[in-house]
N, C-alpha and C positions, 0 to 999 in steps of 0.2 A: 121531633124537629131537630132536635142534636144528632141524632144519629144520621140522618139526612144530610145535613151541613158536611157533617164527617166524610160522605158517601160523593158528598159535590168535589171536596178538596181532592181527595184520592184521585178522582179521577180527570181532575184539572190537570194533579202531577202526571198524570200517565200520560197524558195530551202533551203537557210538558217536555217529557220524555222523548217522547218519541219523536215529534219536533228536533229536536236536538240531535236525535242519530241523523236524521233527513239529511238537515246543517252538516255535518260533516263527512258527506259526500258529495259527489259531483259527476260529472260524464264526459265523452269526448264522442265526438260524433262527424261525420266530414264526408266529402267525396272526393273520387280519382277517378281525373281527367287525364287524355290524350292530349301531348303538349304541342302536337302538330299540328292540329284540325280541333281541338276541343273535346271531342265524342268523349261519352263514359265509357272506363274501363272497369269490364268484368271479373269478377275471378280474382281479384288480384290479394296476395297476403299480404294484413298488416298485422306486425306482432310488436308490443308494449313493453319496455321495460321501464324500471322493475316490474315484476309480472313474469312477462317469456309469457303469456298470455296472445294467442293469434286468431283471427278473424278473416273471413272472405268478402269482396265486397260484390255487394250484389248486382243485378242485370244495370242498374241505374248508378253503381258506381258506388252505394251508400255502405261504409260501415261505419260501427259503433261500439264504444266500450262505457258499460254502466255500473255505478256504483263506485267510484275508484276515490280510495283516499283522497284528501290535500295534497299539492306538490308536484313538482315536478316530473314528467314524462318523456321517454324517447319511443318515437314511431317508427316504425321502419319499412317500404314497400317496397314488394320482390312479385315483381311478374316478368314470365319469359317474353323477349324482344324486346324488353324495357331495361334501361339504368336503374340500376337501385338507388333508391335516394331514403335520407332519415329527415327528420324532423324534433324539433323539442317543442312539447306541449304544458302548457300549465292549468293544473286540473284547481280550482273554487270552489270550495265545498259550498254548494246550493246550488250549481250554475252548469251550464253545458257549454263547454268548449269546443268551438269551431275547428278545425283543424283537416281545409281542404289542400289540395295538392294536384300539380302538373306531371307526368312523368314522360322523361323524354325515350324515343322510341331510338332504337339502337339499330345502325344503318345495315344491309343485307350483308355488309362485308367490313369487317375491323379487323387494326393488330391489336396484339396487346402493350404492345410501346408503339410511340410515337417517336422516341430519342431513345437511340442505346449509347453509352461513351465507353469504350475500349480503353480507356485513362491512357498510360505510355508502358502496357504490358501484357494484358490481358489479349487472347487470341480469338477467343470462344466463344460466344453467347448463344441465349436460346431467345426467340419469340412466337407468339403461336398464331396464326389466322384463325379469326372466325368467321363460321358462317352463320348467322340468325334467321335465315329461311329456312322453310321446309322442302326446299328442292337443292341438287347439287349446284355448289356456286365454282367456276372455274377464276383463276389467280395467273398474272402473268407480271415479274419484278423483271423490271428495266432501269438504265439510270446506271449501273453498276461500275465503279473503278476498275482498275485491274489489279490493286490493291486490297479487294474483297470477291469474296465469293462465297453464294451460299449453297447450301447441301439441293438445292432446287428451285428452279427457277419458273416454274411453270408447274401445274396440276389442278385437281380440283380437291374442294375442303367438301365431306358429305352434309347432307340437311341436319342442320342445327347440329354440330360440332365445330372440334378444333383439331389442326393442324399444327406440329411442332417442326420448325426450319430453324437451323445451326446457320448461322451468321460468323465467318472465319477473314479474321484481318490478318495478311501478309505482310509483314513491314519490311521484309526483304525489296518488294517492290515499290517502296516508297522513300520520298526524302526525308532529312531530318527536318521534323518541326510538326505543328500542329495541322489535320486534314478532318475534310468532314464532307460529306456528300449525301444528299436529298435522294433514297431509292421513292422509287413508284410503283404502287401492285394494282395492277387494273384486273376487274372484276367482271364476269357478267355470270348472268342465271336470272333467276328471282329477281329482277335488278341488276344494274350495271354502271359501274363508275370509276373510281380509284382515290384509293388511299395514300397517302406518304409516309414515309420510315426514315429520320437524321440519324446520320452515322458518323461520328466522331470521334478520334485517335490521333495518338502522337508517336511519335519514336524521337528518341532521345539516346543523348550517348549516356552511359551505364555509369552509375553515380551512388550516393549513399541517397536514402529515401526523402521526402521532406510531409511533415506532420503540425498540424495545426493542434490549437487548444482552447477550450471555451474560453470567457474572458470572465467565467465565473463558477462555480459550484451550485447543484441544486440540491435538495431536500439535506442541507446542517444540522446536524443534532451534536449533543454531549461527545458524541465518538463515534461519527462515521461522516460520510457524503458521499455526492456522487458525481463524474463529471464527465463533458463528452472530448470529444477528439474526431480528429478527422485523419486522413493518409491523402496527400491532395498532389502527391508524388510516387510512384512505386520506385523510382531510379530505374527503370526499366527492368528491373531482378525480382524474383519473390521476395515479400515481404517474411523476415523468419520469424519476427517476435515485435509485437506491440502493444502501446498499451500506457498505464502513466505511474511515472517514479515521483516520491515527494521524501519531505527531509525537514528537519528541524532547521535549517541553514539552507540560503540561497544554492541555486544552483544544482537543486538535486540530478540523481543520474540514476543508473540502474542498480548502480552501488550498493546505492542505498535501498527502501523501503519502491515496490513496484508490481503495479500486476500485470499481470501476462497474459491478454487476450486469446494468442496464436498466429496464423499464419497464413498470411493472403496473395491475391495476384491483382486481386481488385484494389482501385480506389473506393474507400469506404469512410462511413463515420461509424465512432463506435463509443462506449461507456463504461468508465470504471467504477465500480462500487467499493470506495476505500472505509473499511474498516478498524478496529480496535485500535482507538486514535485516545488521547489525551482530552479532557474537557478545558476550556475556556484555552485552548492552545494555538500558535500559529504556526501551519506547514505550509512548506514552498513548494508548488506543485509544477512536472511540467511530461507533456507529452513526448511521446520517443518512437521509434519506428527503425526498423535494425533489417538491411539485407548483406549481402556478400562482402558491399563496397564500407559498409561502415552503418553507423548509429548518425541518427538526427535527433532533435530534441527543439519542442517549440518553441515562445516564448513563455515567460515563467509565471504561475497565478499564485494570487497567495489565498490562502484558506481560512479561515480561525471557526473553533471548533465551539459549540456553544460554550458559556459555563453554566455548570450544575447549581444546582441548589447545596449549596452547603451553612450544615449552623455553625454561626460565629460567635467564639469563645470570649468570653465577659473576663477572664481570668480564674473564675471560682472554681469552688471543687465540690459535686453532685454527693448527697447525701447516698444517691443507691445509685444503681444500673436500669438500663430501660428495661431488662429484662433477665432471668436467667437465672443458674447456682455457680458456676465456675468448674464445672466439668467438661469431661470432652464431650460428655450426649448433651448437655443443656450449659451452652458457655455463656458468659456474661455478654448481654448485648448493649453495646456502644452507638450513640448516636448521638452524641455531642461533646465540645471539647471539655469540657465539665466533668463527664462521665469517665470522657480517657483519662484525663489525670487521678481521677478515682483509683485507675489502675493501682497506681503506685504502692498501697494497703493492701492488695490482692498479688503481689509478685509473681504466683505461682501459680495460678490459675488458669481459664482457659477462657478465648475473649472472642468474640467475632465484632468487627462493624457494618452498621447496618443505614450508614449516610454518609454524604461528605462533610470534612468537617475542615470548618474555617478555624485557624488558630488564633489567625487575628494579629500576626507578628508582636504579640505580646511575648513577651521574655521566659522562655520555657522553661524549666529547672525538671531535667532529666534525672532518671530515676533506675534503678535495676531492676530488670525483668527477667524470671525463668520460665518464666509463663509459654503458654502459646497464643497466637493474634492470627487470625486468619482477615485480612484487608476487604476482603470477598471483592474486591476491585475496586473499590472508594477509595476518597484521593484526602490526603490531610493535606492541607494548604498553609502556606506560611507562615513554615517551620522556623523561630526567629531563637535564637540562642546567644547571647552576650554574658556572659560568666570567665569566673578565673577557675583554675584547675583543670587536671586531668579529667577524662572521660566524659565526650561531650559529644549527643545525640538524641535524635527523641529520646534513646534509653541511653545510659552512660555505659552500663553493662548487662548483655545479653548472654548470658551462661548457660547453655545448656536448656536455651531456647530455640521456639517455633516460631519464624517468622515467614507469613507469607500472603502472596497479593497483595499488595499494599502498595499503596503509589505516593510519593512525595512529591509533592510541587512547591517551586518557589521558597524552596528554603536557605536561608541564610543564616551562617552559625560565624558569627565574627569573634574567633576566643583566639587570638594570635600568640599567645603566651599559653596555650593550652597543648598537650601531650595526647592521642589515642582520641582521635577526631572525627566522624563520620555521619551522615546524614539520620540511619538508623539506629545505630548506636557504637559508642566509642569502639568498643570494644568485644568479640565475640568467643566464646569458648565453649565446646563440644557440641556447638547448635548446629542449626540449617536454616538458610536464610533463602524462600522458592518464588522465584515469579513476581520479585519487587523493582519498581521504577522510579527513579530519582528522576525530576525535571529543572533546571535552571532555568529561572526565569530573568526580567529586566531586574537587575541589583539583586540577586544570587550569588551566593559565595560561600564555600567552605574553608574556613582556616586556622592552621594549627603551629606546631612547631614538628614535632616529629609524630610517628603513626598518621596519618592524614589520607582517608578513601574517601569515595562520592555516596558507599554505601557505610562501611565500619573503617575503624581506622584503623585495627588489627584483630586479625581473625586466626583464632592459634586453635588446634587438636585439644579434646577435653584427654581425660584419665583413660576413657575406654572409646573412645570415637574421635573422629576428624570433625571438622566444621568444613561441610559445603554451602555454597553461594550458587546457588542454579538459577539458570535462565533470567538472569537480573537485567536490568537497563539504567543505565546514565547517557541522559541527553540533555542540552544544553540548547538553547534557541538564543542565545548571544553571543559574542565574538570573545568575550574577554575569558582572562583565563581564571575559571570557578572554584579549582580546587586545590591550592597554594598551600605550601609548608617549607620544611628547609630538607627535613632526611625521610625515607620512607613515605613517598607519595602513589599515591595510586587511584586510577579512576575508578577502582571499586572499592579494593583494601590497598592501605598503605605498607603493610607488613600484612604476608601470612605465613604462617608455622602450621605446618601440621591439617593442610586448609588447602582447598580447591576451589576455582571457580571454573564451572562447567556450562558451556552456553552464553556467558554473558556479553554483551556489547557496550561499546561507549562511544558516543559522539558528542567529547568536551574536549576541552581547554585543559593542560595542568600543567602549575609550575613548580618549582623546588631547587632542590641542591643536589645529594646524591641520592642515590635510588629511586629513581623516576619514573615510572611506569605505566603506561597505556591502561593496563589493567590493573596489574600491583606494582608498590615499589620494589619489594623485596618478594619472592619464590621461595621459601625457603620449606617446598613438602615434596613429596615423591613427585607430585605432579599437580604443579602451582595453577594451570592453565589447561584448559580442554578445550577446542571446540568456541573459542572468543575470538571478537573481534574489534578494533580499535579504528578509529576515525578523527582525527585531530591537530592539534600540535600540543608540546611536549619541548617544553624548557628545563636546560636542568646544568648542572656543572661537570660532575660525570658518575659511570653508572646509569644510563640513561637508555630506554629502551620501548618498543611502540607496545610490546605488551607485559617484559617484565624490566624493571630497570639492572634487579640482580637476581642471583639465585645460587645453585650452588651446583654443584659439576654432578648429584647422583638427579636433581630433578630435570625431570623432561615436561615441555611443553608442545602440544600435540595439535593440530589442527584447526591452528588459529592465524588467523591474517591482520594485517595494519597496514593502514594508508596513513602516511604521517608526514606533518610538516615541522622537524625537529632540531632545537638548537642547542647548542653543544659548546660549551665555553674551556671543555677542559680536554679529559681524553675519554675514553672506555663509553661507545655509544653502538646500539645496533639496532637495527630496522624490528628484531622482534626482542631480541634480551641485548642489556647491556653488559653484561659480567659473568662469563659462568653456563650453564644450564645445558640440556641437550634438547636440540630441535626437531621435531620430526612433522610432517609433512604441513609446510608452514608457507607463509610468504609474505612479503613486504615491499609496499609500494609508496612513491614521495618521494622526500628531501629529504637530507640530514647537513645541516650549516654547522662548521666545526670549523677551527683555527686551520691554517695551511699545515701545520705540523702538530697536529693532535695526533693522538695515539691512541691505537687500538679503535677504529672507527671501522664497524663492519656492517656491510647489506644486511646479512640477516644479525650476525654476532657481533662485538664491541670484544672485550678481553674473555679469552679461556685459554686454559693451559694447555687444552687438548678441544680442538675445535670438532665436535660432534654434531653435524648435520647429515640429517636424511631426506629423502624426495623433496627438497625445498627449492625454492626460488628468492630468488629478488629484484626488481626492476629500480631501486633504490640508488638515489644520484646523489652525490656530494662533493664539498668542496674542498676537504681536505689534500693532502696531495700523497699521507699514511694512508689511507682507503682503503678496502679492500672489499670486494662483491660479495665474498660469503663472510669472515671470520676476520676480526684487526690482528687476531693472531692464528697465522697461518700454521697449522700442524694436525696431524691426523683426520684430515678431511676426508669425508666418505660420503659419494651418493648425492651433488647437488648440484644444480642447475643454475646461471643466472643470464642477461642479456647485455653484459657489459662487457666494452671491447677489450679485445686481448684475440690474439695467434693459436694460444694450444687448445687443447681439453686433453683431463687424463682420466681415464677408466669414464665413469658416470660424471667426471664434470664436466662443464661446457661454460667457459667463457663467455664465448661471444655468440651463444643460442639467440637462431631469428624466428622458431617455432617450439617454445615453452612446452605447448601443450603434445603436440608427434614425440617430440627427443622424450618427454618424460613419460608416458604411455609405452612408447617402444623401449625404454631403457628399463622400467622399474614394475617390481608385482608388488613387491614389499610395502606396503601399507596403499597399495593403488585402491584400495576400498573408501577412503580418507577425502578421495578424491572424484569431480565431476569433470572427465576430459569433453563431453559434449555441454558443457556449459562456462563459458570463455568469455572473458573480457579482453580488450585489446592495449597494449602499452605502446608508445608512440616512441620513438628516440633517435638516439646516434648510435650505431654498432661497428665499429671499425670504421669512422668518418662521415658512414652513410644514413641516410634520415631514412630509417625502418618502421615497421607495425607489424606487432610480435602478439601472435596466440596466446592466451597465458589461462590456463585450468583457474577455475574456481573449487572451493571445499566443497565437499559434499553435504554441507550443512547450509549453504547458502542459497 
């Protein structure tokens, strides 16, 4: 009797069982009708997805899909002479889904547009006739402007095909303004009727383009988005370059940060997919569109970029590391601020991060590092430092360290009575510092007294090596000015020796006394600057300058540019150095506000004893009445271009150049590699009285 009882149970569960597969399926089952007359239609495919699973339906119209998980379904039916139509289906595990359908029958003769729109440029279109019988159908288009004309007016389309007809707008034969006109293609064969075709066009006088812009961003994450645009003007010209520019600061342009679609005749909408953005950030986005006549730009949207997950630091100090020994195959791994302060007993080791990590604007007490720190692109967030003394930064001293990827946000180091100041650390000696980003946020500030950068506050050559800064970023998303001292300021390093920064940008604020600098305050290496670029304003007393504020007459600064808004309370100011240095294929755009009798105020140069500039420019205005387009001190000038008035040019200079870009292609071979004469920005101004727009080459780095 027990063994039986056993025997019952067993096979209740299997009953059980098997019950419950049943349960979690379901069917879909349905018929296709004739949406004219009702009859079933035979033959016809219907295919499932998910799945890609296809079925035919049969004489009476029936098909059927059996067995089909929970959820959601798309059907899709495709018969010749019919419109394809889809359907969403939702399949009931136990249950048969209904899922009938009308499909409308497709007339003996079609276009493939109804409306074409020519916008105010485009000449050319294509549209096709079909025939959906099985006999030839003959086409006759009437109606016609004398403003259009197509490649044929009359013929026949064979049984069941298509016929391709070029549609061609003359706007020679038309007025200015907006036309549209209703053709007619009458039909017979198989049937006999007629279709209509709207034809719409403008001609317009020849203008810069105009470009619309979402009024929002779709799919935001940590560091990217996506947004559309539209071109809802060609200016009657091709369209050369479109697409959307964005910026830490209002008003971005192409300047700055933008992607580049390409190159149309059509009015169109299109999307940018902006990437490797900053997390929990705000950028100012705005659309552009660029033909012969000039650049448009729409109105402005603002972005903000998710914020990350980051752990936030309690202030203590972690017994161990998440992970790791402190070499270079297996480095200490970091994910909390806890851990990073840890560092401080490992000096010399090797470190990766493996999260973002909140600081917590708790008071940091920086520490020396010779270590290596790879950021892996995690972001330390509020960076908060209030202390007395020298060397003041996440680290105070980086000797003959590895720094790199590594992002700062929001950091604020208020030590005003402090000496060798800077975001990553006070001070650098015989290291490399690659691929790091300083961000200023609402109440950010760096401050010191002298040495004072956005990244070290001086970066000097060790015993046997230099110390580079590659490819760094300072950006600023507020107006005020972030990075304050009195001597040796700079948006990256405040002073460097013996030290490069190669690749880096900055789009802040800085103020000071002398040696002022865009990039650094002081230049003092073979070659203080490569390949950098400045965006700003730039206060200072003098020595003052958009990428170095001083330097010295053997270093050259090479292939960097600055847009600058700069004030000048004393003498010795220049759109790229203010004292000193040799420039070579450079340029400088902006202002420079200086007393009426300052001295030594120059477009690209401020004070040198011997003004050495090469393939350079400057579009650089001031209000000094000392001024001077290249050099405050004029002497041994060689090889440079600018757009401010004036009567002569001697050898390769040009005073009052109204095309930048031609003069310095035809005049110079000499570092023309430096440079992109097919990739030009415009400068707007006075040239000899008259209100000009000047070509002017971009670097070849931009």
């Amino acid at each position: 009797m027990k063994r039986f009882f056993v025997f019952v149970l067993g096979l209740l569960s299997i009953i059980s069982c098997s019950q419950l597969v049943v349960e979690l399926e379901g069917d879909i089952q349905g018929v296709v009708k004739d949406y004219s007359h009702g009859g079933m239609i035979n033959n016809c495919l219907v295919t499932i997805t998910p799945g890609g699973k296809s079925v035919t339906t049969t004489p009476a119209g029936i098909y059927e899909f059996k067995d089909l998980e929970g959820g959601d379904y798309t059907l899709t039916f495709s018969k010749a002479g019919y419109s394809e139509e889809s359907i969403r289906v939702e399949v009931i595990p136990g249950q048969v889904s209904q899922a009938d359908i009308m499909l409308k029958p497709l007339s003996a003769f079609s276009l493939s547009h109804t409306e074409i729109d020519f916008g105010d440029y485009e000449t050319n279109k294509v549209i096709y006739l079909y025939n959906n019988t099985d006999s030839g159908c003959a086409y006759e288009a009437s109606n016609i402007p004398q403003w259009l004309s197509l490649n044929s007016t009359t013929g026949t389309v064979p049984a069941g095909s298509q016929l391709a007809l070029t549609v061609t707008v003359d706007r020679s034969r038309m007025e200015y303004g907006r036309h549209s006109q209703i053709l007619t293609f009458s039909y017979s064969g198989n049937g006999s009727g007629s279709v209509t075709l709207a034809v719409k066009c403008e001609k317009v006088e020849i203008s810069a383009p105009s470009v619309t812009c979402a009024a929002s961003a779709e799919d935001v994450t940590e560091t990217s988005f996506s947004i559309n645009g539209a071109i809802v003007k060609t200016g009657g010209q091709q369209v050369t370059s479109y697409g959307h520019c964005w910026s830490l600061n209002p008003s971005p342009t192409v300047d700055d940060y933008k992607t580049s679609i390409g190159t149309t005749a059509s009015l169109c909408e299109f999307t940018s997919e902006v990437t490797e953005l900053t997390t929990g950030t705000k950028y100012y986005v705005r659309a552009y569109a660029v033909n012969s006549q000039g650049i448009s730009y729409s109105d402005e949207v603002v972005v903000t970029t998710q914020e990350a997950y980051s752990d936030q630091w309690d202030g203590t100090v972690a017994q161990s590391f998440e992970s790791g020994s402190g070499t270079s195959s297996k480095p200490y791994v970091i994910t909390t601020g806890a851990q990073l302060m840890l560092m401080k007993d490992y000096p010399d080791k090797h470190f990766v991060l493996a999260n973002n990590i909140d600081l917590n604007n708790i008071n940091w007490k920086p520490f020396e590092f010779s270590g290596n720190l790879d950021g892996k692109g995690y972001v330390i967030s509020n960076l908060y430092i209030k202390r007395t003394g020298d060397y003041q930064g996440l680290f105070s001293e980086a000797n003959y360290a590895n720094v790199r990827n590594l992002t700062i946000s929001g950091v604020r180091i208020d030590t005003p009575e402090s000496n060798r100041v800077g975001a990553i650390a006070g001070s650098f000696v015989g290291a490399s510092i690659d691929n790091c980003k300083v961000i200023f946020k609402e109440g950010s500030e760096i401050s010191g007294i002298d040495y004072v950068g956005g990244v070290a506050g001086l970066v000097m050559g060790g015993l046997s090596s230099d110390t580079f800064v590659s490819g760094c970023v300072v950006e600023s998303q507020i107006s005020e000015f972030v990075i304050n001292g009195r001597d040796y300021v700079g948006g990256v390093a405040g002073y460097s020796y013996g030290g490069c920064c190669d690749g880096c940008m900055v789009n802040a604020n800085i103020g000071g006394r002398v040696s002022v600098g865009g990039i650094v305050g002081v230049g003092n290496a073979n070659e203080p600057a490569l390949n950098c670029g400045f965006f700003g304003k730039i206060s200072g007393n003098s020595k003052v300058g958009g990428i170095a504020g001083s330097s010295n007459y053997n270093a050259i600064i090479k292939a960097c540019m600055a847009k600058i808004d700069m004030v000048v309370e004393d003498d010795w100011a220049g759109g790229i150095c203010g004292a000193e240095a040799r420039i070579q294929a450079c340029y400088a755009d902006g202002n420079i506000s200086a007393p009426r009798y300052a001295d030594e105020i120059g477009g690209l140069m401020g004070y040198a004893w011997t003004c050495y500039v090469e393939l350079s420019y400057s579009t650089v205005s001031c209000s000094s009445q000392q001024y001077s387009p290249f050099c405050g001190r004029y002497g041994g000038l060689t090889d440079c271009a600018t757009v401010f008035s004036g009567s002569s040019s001697d050898g390769n200079v040009m005073y009052n150049c109204t095309d930048i870009t031609t003069f310095m292609r035809e005049a110079y071979s000499k570092y023309a590699d430096l440079w992109n004469f097919n990739n030009t920005w415009t400068w707007t101004g006075t040239v000899d009285g008259k209100e000009v727009s000047v070509s002017c080459p971009r670097l070849a780095w931009e």
